[in-house]
C-alpha positions in Angstrom: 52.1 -78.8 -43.0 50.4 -75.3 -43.6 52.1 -72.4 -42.0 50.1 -70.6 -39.7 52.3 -68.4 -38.4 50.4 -64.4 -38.8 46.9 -65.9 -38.1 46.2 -64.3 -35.0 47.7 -61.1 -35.7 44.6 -60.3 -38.0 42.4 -60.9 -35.4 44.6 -59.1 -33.2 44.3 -56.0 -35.8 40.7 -56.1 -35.9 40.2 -56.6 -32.1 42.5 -53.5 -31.7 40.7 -51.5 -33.9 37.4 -52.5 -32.4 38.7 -51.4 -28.7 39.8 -48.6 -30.0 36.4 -47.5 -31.2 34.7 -48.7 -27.7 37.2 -46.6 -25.8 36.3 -43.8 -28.0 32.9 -44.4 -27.8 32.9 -44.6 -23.9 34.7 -41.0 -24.1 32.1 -39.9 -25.8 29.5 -40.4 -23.7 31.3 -39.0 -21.0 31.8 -36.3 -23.0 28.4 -35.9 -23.8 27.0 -36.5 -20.0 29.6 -33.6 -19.2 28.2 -31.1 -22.0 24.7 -31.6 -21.4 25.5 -31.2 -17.5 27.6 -28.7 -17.9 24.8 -27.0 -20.0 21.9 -27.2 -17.7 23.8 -25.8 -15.1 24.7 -22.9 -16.8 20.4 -22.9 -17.7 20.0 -23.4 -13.9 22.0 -20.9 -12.7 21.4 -18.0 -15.1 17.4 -18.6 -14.3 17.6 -18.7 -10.6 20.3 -15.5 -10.5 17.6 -13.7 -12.3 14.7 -14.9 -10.0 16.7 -14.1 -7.1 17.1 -10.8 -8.9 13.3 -10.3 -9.4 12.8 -10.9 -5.6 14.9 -8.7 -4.0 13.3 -6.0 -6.7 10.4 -7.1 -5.2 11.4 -6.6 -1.1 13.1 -3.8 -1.8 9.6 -2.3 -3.1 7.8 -3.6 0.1 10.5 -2.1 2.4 10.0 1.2 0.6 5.8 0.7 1.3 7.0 0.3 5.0 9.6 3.3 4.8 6.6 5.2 3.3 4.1 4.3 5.8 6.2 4.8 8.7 7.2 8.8 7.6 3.3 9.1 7.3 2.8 7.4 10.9 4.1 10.7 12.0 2.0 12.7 10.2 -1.4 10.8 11.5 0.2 11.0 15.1 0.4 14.5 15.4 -3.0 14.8 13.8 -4.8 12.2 16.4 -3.1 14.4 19.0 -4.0 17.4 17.1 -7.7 16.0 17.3 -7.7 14.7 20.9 -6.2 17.9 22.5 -9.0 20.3 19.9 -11.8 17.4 21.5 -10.6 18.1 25.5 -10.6 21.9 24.8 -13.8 22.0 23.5 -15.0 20.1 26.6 -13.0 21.6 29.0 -13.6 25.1 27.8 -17.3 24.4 27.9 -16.8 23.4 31.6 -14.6 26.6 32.8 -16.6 27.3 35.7 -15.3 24.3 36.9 -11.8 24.6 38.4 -10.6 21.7 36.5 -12.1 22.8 33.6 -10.5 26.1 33.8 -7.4 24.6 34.4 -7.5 21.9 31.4 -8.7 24.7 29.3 -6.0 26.9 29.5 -3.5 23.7 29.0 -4.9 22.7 25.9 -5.5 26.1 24.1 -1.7 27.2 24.9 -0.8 23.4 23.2 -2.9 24.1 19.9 0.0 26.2 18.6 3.0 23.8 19.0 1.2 20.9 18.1 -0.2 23.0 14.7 3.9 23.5 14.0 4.3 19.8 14.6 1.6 19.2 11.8 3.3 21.6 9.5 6.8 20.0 9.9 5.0 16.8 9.6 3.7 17.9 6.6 6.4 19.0 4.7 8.1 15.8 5.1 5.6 13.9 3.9 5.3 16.0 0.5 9.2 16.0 0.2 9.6 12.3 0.8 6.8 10.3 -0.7 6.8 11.4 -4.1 10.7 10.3 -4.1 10.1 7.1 -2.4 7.5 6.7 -4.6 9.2 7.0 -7.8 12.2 5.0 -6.5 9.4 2.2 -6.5 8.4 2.6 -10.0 12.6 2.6 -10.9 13.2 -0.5 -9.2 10.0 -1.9 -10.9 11.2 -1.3 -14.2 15.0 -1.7 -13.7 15.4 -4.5 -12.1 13.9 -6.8 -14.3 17.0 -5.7 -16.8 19.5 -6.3 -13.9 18.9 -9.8 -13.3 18.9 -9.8 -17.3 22.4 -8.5 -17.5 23.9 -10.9 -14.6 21.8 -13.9 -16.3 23.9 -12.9 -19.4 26.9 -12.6 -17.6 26.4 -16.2 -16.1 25.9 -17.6 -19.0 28.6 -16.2 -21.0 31.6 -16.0 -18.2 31.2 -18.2 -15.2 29.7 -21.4 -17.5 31.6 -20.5 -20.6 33.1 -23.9 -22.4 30.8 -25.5 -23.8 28.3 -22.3 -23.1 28.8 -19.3 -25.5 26.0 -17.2 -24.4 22.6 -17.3 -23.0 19.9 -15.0 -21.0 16.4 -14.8 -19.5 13.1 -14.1 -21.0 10.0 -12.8 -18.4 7.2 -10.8 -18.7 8.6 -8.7 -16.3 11.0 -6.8 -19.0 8.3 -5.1 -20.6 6.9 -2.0 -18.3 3.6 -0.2 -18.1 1.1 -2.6 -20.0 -2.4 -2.3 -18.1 -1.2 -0.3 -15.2 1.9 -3.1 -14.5 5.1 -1.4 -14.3 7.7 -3.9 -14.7 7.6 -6.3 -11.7 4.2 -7.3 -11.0 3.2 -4.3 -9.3 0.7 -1.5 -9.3 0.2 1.6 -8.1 -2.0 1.3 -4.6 -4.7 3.2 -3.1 -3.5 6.1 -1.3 -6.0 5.6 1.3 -4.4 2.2 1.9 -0.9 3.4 2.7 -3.0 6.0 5.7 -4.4 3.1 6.9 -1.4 1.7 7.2 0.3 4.4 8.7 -2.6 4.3 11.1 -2.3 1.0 12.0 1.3 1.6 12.9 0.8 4.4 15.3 -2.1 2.3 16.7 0.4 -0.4 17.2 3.3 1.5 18.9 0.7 2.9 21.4 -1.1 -0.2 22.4 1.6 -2.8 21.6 2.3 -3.4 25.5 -1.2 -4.7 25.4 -1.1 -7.9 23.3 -4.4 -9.4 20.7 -6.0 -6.2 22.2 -3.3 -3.8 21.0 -3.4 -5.6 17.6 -7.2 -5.1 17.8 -7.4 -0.8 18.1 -4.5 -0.4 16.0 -6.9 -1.9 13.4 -9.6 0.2 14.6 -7.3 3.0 14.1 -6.4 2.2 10.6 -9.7 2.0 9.6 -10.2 5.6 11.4 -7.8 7.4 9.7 -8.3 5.7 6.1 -11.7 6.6 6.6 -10.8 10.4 6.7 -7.2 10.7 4.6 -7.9 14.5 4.0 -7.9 15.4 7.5 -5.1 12.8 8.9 -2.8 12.1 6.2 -3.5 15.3 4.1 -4.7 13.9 0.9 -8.6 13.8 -0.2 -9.9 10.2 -0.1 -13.8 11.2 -0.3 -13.9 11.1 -4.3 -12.3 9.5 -7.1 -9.4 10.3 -8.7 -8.9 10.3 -12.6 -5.1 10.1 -13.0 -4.9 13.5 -14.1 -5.2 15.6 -10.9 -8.7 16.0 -10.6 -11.3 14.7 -7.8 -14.7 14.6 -8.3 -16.5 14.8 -4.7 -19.9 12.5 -4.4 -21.7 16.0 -3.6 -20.3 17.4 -7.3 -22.1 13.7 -8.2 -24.9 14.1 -6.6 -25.5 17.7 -8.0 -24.6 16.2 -12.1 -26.9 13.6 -11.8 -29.7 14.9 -10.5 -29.7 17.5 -13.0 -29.7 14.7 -15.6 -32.4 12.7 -14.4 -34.4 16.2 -13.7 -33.6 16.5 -17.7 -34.5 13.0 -18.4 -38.0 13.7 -16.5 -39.0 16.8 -18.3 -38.4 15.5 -21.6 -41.0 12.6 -20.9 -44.7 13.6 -21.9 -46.3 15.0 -19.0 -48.4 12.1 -18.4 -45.5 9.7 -17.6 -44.2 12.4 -15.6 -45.9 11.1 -12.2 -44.7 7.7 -13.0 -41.0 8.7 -13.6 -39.1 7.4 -10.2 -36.6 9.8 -9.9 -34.4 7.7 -6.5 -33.9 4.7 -9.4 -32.5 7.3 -12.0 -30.5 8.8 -9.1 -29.3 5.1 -7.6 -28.6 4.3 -11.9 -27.0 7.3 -12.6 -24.5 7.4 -9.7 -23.3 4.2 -10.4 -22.7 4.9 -14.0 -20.3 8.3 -13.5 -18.8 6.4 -10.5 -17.7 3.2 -13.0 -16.8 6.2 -15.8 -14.4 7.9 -13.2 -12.8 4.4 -12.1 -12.0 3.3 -15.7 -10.9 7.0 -16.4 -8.5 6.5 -13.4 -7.4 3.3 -14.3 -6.2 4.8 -17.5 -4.4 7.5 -16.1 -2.7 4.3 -13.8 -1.8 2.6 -16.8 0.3 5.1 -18.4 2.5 5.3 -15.3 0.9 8.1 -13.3 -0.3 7.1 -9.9 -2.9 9.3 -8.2 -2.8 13.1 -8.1 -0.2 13.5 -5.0 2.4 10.8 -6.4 2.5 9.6 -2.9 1.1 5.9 -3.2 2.4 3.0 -2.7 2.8 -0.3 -4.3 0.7 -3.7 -4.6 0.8 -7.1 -6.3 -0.7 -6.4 -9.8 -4.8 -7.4 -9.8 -4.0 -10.0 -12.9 -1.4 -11.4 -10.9 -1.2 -14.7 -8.7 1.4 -16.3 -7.0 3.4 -19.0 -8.9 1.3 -17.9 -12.4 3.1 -16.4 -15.5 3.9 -13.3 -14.3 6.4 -14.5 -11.2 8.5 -17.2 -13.9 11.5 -16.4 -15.7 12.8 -18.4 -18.4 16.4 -19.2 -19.1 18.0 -20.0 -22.4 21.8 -21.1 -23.2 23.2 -21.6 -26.3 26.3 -24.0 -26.1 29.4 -25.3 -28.6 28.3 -28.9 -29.7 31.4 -30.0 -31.2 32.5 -30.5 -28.3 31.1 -33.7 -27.2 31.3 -34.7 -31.2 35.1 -34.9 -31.2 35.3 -38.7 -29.7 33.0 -39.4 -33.2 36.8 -39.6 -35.6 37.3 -42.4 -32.9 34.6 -44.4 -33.2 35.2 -44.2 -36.7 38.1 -46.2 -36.2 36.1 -49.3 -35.5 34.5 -48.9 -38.8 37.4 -48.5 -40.7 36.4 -44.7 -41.4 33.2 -46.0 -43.4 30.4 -46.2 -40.6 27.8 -42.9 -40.7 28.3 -40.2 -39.4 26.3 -38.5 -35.8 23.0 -36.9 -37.3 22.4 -33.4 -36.7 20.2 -32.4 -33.8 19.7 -28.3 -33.2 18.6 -28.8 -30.0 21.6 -30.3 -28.8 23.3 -26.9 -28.7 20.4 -25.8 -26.2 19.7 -26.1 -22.5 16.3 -24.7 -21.0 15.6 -24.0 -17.5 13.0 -22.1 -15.5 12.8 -20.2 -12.0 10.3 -18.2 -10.3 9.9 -15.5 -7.7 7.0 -15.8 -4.9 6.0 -14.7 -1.5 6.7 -17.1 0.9 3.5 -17.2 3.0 1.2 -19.9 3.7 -2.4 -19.9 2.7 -4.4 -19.0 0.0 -3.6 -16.1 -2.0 -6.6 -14.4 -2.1 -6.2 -13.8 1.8 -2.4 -12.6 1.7 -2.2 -11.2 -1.8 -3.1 -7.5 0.3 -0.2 -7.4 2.2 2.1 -9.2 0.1 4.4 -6.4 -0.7 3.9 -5.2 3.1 6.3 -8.2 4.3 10.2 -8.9 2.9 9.2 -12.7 2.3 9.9 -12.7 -1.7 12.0 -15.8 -2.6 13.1 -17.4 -5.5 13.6 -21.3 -6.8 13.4 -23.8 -9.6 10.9 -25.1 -11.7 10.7 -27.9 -14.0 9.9 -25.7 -18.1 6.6 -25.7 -18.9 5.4 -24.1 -21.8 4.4 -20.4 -21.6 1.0 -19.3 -20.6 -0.9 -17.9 -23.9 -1.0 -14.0 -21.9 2.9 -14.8 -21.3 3.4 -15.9 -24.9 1.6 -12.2 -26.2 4.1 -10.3 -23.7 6.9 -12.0 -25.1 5.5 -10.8 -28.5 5.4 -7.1 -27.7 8.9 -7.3 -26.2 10.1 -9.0 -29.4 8.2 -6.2 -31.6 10.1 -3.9 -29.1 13.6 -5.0 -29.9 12.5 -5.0 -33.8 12.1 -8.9 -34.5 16.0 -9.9 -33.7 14.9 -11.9 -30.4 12.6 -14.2 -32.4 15.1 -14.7 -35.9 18.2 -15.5 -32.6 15.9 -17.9 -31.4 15.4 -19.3 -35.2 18.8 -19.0 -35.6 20.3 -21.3 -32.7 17.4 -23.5 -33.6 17.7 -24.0 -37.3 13.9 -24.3 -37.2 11.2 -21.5 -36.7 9.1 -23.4 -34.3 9.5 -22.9 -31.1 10.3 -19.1 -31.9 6.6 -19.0 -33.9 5.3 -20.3 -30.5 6.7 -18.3 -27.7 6.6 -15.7 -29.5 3.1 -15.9 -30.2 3.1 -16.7 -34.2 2.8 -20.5 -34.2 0.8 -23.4 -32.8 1.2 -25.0 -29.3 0.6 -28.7 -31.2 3.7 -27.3 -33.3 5.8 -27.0 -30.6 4.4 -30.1 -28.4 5.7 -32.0 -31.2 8.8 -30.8 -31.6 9.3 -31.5 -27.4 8.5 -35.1 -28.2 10.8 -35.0 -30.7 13.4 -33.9 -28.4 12.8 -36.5 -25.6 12.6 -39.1 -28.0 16.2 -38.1 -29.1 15.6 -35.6 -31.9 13.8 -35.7 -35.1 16.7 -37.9 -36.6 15.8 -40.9 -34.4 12.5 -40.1 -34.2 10.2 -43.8 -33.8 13.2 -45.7 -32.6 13.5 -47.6 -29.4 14.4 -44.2 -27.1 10.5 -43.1 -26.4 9.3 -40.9 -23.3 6.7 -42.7 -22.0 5.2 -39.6 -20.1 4.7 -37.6 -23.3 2.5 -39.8 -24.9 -0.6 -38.6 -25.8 -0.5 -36.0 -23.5 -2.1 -32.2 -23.8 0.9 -30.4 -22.1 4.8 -31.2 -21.8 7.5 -30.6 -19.2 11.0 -30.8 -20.1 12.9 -32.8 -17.2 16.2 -32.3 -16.6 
């Protein structure tokens, strides 16, 4: 008879080694499910802290535009009184040989100089503290950005630390003053605005008892007192400003262009002469120095003056809409891929140290996320974009990544060119591969970077065209990178 005896122990050693390799291949997908978990949290929350950032920068500018409007409410309220008491002496005075009228008369004259002090005070305050709160805007707008910058950094490099190494936020919101936008999506407003706001408050402390029909004359009152800012909120609103100092009053227009069309006239042949219609050169003319004078003042904007007082407030930038480019911020974390990668010697015990090894995928060492900041209203935007930064409702969330906006990918570019190339060659440097830093930083192709995405979902160029597919990227014009 054969002896046997040993038969089963080589099975035994093969079946031990091949358990050995499933139990190390089981820890390394929970190894892996950790890491990439453990990544996009650390994505998540280094986004969101910096949205969160970017919308308190943004309340804290609205509750300045409401500290603002409210010190220049007492301004316009001693200058409606101012007006009301010079409108009953005039009327009372012109009826003194009426007792009443006597009476009334001598009341309001002896009132004109108290109330004239009041105004003075009034005044004073209003030159001493708008310029400040004013320029405390355009701080916040510019520094804040950088704030939620350093806590996204911090985030990512100490709370999340293991497997992240380091990470921060990109948004358009870190480069200041490009076409009038100082940081945060804001702008220098109107100073008119901000009196007929300060009008509408007094209107609205007066007739408030009154309900709808309070609401109703403290509108007519704003509209009053914007209507004539020189007199009620001591600044000249009858002209336009160029961001240098200067106001040009219509009458100054009025007097320039008639003296060019009066040129224009004389140098036609006197025949024509008769013909020449001198209210359409006026109507032409007017319109053109008025569009000159804007642009000149929109100039003057851009460069980080406001208008000649330094007393505005803020608004929503004009280019800007809720939920668009200029409200996202984009997170980025770089993470230690070994990690997950050291169950791999294990598995290698099932091939008896001669199976392949894991390919190589940059991307693995990256987790992307993307928040926002917007104004919590309901409606369209067009209707509440006016008194968006009039109201504390600036919130932040989570997005699912999209790919930048082309106007978000140029930003990106100046702030690169800013910091002297080294964001871009980090982002090639994490990366291994210049393509998505060609793209966001607005050197490269979209299809270039669409591709590598697909890539990506499809688990990265090394298995790219085997059975692990994304279904939802297929021939499609745009991706989104779900997590």
């Amino acid at each position: 008879m054969r002896d046997h005896r040993g038969a089963v122990m080589v099975v035994g050693v093969f079946m031990a080694a091949f358990l050995v390799g499933s139990l190390w291949y089981v820890i390394g997908i929970g190894d892996a499910v950790l890491y990439r978990e453990r990544m996009q949290d650390g994505a998540d929350a280094a986004a969101y802290a910096a949205a969160v950032y970017h919308a308190r920068g943004m309340n804290m500018i609205a509750m300045i535009n409401i500290i603002m409007a409210a010190i220049l409410a007492v301004l316009v309220a001693f200058k409606l009184l101012q007006l009301i008491n010079w409108i009953a002496n005039a009327v009372s005075c012109a009826l003194w040989w009426t007792g009443v009228g006597a009476a009334v008369c001598g009341l309001t004259s002896s009132l004109e100089s108290p109330i004239a002090e009041a105004v003075n005070i009034a005044e004073k305050l209003v030159n001493t503290a708008l310029p400040v709160l004013s320029k405390t805007e355009v701080g916040i707008a510019v520094a804040m950005p950088w704030v939620a910058e350093a806590k996204s950094v911090y985030i990512a490099t100490e709370q999340y630390k293991k497997p992240v190494e380091g990470g921060g936020t990109v948004s358009v919101s870190l480069i200041p003053f490009v076409d009038g936008r100082l940081g945060l999506p804001v702008q220098e407003d109107d100073y008119d605005f901000l009196c007929k706001k300060a009008g509408e408050y007094v209107g609205k402390l007066v007739f408030s008892p009154f309900g709808g029909f309070g609401d109703w004359v403290a509108g007519v009152v704003g509209d009053i007192v914007s209507t004539f800012p020189g007199f009620f909120c001591g600044d000249s609103g009858g002209g336009y400003s160029g961001g240098t100092g200067s106001v040009v009053s219509d009458s100054t227009i009025d007097d320039l262009v008639k003296k060019g069309c009066d040129e224009k006239k004389d140098k036609l042949p006197k025949s024509k002469q008769k013909d020449f219609d001198m209210d359409k050169c006026m109507e032409d003319g007017k319109k053109d120095v008025q569009d000159k004078l804007k642009k000149l003042g929109n100039k003057g904007q851009s460069s980080g003056s406001g208008d000649s007082s330094g007393k505005t407030s803020k608004r929503v930038y004009d280019d800007a809409q809720n939920g668009d480019g200029y409200f996202q911020v984009w997170s980025i974390v770089v993470g230690d891929d070994e990690w997950p990668k050291k169950a791999e010697k294990g598995v290698q015990i099932a091939a008896w140290n001669k199976g392949s090894s894991m390919p190589q995928v940059p991307w693995g060492k990256v987790g992307f996320a993307q928040a926002e900041f917007y104004y919590d209203a309901a409606g369209a935007w067009d209707d509440m974009k006016e008194d968006a930064m009039w109201n504390m409702r600036w919130r932040a969330r989570l997005r699912r990544v999209h790919v930048p906006e082309n106007k978000v990918t140029s930003l990106l570019s100046g702030l690169d060119g800013v910091l002297g190339g080294k964001l871009s060659s980090m982002v090639t440097g994490v990366f291994g591969d210049p393509t998505l830093s060609a793209f966001i930083f607005g050197s490269g192709s979209q299809s270039d970077y669409l591709n590598d995405i697909k890539n990506l979902t499809s688990g990265g160029s090394a298995w790219d065209g085997s059975l692990i597919q994304d279904p939802m990227l297929k021939d499609t014009g745009g991706a989104d990178i779900i997590h």
